[in-house]
Kinemage of the C-alpha trace (Angstrom):
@kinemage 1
@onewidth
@group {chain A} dominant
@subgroup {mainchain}
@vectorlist {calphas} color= white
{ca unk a 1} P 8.800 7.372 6.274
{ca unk a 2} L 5.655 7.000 8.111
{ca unk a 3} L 5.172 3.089 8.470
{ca unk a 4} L 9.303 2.815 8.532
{ca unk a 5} L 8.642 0.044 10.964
{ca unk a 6} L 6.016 -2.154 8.795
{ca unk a 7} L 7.778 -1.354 5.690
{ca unk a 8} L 11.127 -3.058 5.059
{ca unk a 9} L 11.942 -0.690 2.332
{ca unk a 10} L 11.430 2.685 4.607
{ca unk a 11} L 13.505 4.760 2.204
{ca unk a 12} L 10.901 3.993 -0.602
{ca unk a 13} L 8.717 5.212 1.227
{ca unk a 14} L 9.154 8.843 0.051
{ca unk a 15} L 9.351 8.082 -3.431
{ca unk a 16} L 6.217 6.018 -3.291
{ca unk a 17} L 4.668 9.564 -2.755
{ca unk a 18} L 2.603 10.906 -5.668
């Protein structure tokens, strides 16, 4: 959760990790 703030979806975040 880096860009929690720009993203809306801050808990996909993590799973959009390779």
């Amino acid at each position: 959760m880096t860009n929690e703030a720009a993203k809306p979806r801050d808990e996909w975040d993590l799973v959009e990790l390779p």
